[in-house]
ZAMARGU-4260 file (C-alpha; in steps of 0.2 Angstrom, whole numbers, plus 5000, padded with zeros to 4 digits):
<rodrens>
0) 5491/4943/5662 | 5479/4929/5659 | 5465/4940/5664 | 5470/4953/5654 | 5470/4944/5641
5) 5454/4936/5642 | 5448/4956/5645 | 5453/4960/5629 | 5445/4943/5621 | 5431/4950/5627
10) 5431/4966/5620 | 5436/4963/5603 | 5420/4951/5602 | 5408/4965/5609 | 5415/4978/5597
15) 5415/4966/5583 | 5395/4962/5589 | 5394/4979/5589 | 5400/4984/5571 | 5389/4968/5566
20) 5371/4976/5573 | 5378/4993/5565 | 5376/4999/5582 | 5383/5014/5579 | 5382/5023/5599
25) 5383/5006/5605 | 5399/5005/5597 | 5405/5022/5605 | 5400/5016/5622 | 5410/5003/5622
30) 5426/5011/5615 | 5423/5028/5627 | 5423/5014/5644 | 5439/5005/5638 | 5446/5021/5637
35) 5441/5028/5653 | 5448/5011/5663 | 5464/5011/5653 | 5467/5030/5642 | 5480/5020/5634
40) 5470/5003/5629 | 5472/5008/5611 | 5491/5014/5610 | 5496/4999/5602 | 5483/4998/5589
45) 5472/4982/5586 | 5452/4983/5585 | 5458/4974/5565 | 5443/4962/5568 | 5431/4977/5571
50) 5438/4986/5556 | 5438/4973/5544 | 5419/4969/5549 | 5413/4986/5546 | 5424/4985/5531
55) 5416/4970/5526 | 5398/4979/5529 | 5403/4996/5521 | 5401/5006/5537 | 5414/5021/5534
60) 5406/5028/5549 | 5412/5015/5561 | 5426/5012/5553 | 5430/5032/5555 | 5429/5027/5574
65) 5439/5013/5574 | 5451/5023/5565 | 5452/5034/5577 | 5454/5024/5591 | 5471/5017/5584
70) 5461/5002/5572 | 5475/4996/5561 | 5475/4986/5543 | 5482/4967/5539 | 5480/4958/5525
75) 5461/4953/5530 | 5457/4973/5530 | 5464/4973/5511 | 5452/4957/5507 | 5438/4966/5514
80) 5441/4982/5502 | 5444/4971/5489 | 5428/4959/5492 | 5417/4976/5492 | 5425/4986/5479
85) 5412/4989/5467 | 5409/5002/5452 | 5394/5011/5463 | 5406/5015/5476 | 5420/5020/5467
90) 5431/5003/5471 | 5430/5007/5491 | 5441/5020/5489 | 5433/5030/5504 | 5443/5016/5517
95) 5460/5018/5505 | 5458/5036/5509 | 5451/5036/5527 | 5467/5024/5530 | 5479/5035/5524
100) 5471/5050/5533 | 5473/5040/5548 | 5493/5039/5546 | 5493/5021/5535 | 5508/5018/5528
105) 5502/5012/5510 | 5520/5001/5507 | 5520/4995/5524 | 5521/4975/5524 | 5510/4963/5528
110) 5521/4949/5537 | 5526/4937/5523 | 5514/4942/5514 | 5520/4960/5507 | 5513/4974/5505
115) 5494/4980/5501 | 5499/4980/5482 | 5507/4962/5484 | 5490/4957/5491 | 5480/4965/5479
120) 5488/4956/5465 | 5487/4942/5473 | 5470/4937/5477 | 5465/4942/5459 | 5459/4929/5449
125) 5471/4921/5438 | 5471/4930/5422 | 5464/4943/5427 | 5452/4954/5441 | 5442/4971/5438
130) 5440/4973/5456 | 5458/4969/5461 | 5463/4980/5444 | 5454/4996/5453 | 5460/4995/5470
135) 5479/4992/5462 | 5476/5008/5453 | 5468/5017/5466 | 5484/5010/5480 | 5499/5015/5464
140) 5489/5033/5462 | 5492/5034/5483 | 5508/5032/5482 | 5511/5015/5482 | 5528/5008/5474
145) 5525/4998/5459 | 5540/4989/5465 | 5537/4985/5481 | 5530/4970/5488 | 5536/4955/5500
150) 5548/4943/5504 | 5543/4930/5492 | 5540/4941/5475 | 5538/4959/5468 | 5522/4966/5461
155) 5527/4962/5445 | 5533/4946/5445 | 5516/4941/5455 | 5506/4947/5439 | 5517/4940/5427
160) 5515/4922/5438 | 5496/4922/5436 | 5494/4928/5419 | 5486/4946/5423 | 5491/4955/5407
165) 5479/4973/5414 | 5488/4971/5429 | 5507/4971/5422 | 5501/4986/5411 | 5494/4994/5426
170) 5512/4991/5435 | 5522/4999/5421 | 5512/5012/5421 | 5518/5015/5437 | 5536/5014/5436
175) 5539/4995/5438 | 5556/4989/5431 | 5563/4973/5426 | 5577/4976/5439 | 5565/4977/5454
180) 5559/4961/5447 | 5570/4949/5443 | 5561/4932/5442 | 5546/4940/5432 | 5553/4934/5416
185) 5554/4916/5424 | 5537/4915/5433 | 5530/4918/5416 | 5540/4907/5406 | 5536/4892/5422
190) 5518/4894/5416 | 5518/4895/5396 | 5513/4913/5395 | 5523/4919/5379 | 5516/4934/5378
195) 5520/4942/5393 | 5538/4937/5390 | 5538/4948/5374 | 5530/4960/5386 | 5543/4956/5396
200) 5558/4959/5385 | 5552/4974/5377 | 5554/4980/5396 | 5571/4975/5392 | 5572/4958/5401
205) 5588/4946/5397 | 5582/4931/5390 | 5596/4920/5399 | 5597/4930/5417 | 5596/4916/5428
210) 5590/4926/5445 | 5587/4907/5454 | 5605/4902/5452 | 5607/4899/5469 | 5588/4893/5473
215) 5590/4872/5474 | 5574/4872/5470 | 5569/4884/5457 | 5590/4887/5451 | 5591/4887/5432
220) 5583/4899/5417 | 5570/4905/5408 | 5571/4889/5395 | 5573/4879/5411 | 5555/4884/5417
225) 5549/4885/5402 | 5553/4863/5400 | 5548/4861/5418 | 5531/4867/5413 | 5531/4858/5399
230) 5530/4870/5389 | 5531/4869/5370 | 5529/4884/5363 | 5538/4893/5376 | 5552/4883/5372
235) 5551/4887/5356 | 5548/4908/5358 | 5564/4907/5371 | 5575/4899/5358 | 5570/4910/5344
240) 5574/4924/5356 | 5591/4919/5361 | 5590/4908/5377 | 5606/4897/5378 | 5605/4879/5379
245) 5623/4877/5387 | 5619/4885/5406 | 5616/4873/5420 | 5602/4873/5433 | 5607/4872/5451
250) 5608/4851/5448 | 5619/4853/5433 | 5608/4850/5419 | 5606/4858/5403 | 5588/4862/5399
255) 5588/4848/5388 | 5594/4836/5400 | 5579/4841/5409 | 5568/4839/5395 | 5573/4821/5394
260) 5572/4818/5411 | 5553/4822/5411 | 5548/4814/5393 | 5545/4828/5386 | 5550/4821/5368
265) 5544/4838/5357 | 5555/4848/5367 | 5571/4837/5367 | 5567/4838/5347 | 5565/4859/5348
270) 5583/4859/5358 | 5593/4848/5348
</rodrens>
C-alpha cells in the first residue's frame, strides 16, 4: 500500500513537471503508460495538482487532457481561474466551460469551504473584486444557485460580510433571497455597513430576526452586532428602522447592556 502510494507520489510530480514544461506529448506519455499498467488508475479522479498548474498557466490544452483522464476541481482549481481571469480572455471562462463539459457539477461543495460561488466571493477583496465579480457571473449564468454555498454561510451573506455592494447586486440578480440567507442582515450590521442593510431590507429583511439565537457566540440581533462593532451609525439606522431594544442575546443582555459592557458611551446615549 505504501508503495503504491509512493507510485502515485511520483506520478502526480512528473505530470505536474510535465504541465510546468508545457510539454504537451510529454504529458500524454505519461498519462497513456499509467493507463496501460493500471486502465483504471484514473477512475477515482485526482491529477487536481496537474489541473490547477495548467490552470495557473492557461494551458486549456492540457488541461483538455487532464480532464479527460478524470482531473477533478477543488477550491485551489477555483483560485487558479480566478487568479487568471482577465478581460483578454474573457474571465477564464473557456475552464468554467470545459469543466462543465467534462460532467462538473457547478454547486457541488468544496469540503467546508462550499461551493465554487462561495469561494468566488470569498477571495474577493473586501469591498469589492472585478475578477471575482466576472467569474461569479460567468458561474450564476451556468447555473449556479445564487443560494447555495457552504456550511458556514450562503453566498449572500459572504457579500454582505465583506462589503461587496456589485457582488450583492449580482446575487439578486440571480434569485438570491433573504430566506436562503438568514444571517445577511447581521454580518452587515457586525461590520457598520448601513447601506447594504437598506439594501438589505428593501429585500425585505426583518430588522429584529435574530437567526444566531442559539449561537453562544454570535446569539443576539442585528442592533446586537451592530454595538459589538462598535458601530455608531448603525446603531442609529437600526433604531430608526425599528430594531427593538428589549431582546436578549444568548447571555441575556439587552443590546444596551452590551453597549455598556464595552464603553461604548455614544451608543448607551443612542439606546436610551
Amino acid at each position: 500500500m505504501a508503495d503504491d502510494r509512493s507510485n502515485e507520489d511520483r506520478l502526480d510530480t512528473l505530470v505536474v513537471a510535465a504541465v510546468e514544461s508545457k510539454d504537451l506529448t510529454f504529458l500524454q506519455k505519461l498519462l497513456d503508460q499509467r493507463v496501460a499498467e493500471d486502465p483504471h488508475a484514473f477512475r477515482w479522479g485526482g491529477l487536481s495538482n496537474a489541473l490547477n498548474k495548467a490552470v495557473e498557466l492557461a494551458r486549456y490544452d492540457m488541461a483538455d487532457e487532464l480532464f479527460k483522464r478524470g482531473a477533478t476541481w477543488n477550491d485551489t482549481t477555483i483560485g487558479e481561474v480566478i487568479d487568471g481571469a482577465l478581460e483578454e480572455n474573457e474571465w477564464n471562462i473557456k475552464f468554467i466551460d470545459m469543466a462543465l463539459s467534462y460532467g462538473w457539477d457547478i454547486n457541488e461543495h468544496f469540503d467546508h469551504l462550499g461551493t465554487a460561488l462561495a469561494c468566488t466571493i470569498m477571495y474577493a477583496d473586501p469591498g469589492g473584486d472585478m475578477a471575482c465579480l466576472k467569474v461569479a457571473a460567468n458561474l450564476l449564468s451556468r447555473g449556479a444557485d445564487a443560494n447555495e454555498g457552504g456550511i458556514l454561510e450562503s453566498p449572500l451573506g459572504l457579500a454582505c460580510e465583506r462589503g461587496d455592494d456589485k457582488m450583492i447586486s449580482l446575487l439578486f440578480a440571480y434569485g438570491a433571497t433573504i430566506d436562503k440567507a438568514p444571517n445577511a442582515l447581521l454580518l452587515a450590521a457586525r461590520h457598520g455597513r448601513v447601506e447594504i442593510m437598506q439594501r438589505l431590507f428593501d429585500h425585505g429583511a426583518d430588522v429584529n430576526a435574530h437567526p444566531w439565537q442559539q449561537d453562544s457566540e454570535h446569539g443576539g440581533s442585528a442592533l446586537h452586532c451592530a454595538v459589538q462593532g462598535g458601530h455608531t451609525e448603525a446603531v442609529r439606522f437600526l433604531l430608526e428602522k425599528g430594531a427593538t431594544k428589549d431582546y436578549r442575546d444568548k447571555d441575556g443582555l439587552l443590546a444596551l447592556d452590551l453597549a455598556k459592557k464595552l464603553g461604548y458611551h455614544e451608543i448607551v446615549q443612542l439606546i436610551e
